[in-house]
C-alpha positions as CSV (number, residue, x, y, z in Angstrom):
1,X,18.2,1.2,74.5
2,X,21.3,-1.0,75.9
3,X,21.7,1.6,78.8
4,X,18.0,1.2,79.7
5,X,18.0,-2.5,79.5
6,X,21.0,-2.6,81.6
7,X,19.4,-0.2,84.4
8,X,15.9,-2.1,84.4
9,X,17.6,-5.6,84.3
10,X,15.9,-6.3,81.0
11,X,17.6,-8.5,78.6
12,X,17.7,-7.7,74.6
13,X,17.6,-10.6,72.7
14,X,18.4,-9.7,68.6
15,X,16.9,-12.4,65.4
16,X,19.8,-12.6,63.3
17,X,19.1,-11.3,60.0
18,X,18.2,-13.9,57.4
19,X,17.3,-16.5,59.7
20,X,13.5,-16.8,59.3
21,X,13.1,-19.4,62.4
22,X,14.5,-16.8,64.7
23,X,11.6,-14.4,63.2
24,X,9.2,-17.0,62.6
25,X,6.9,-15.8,66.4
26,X,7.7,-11.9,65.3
27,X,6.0,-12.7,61.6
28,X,3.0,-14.6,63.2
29,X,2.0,-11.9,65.7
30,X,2.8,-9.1,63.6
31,X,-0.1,-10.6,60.7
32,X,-2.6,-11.7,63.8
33,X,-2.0,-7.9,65.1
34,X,-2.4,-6.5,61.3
35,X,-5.5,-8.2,60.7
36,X,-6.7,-7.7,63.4
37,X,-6.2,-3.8,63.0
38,X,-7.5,-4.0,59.5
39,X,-10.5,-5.6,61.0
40,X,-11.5,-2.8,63.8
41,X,-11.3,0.0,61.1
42,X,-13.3,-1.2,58.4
């Protein structure tokens, strides 16, 4: 992944662990994209 990043000029950008304002956007989308999941298959 760092080689690719490097070659297509992307940047990685890590939350550090145990900091749950760094992962607060992460947490938010992943349950909007769960539920919405759940929702398409029942």
């Amino acid at each position: 992944m760092f080689f690719w990043s490097k070659e297509s000029g992307v940047e990685l950008a890590f939350s550090r662990p145990g900091k749950p304002t760094d992962n607060a956007f992460v947490k938010s989308l992943n349950g909007k994209f769960r539920t919405l999941l759940s929702c398409s298959t029942s």
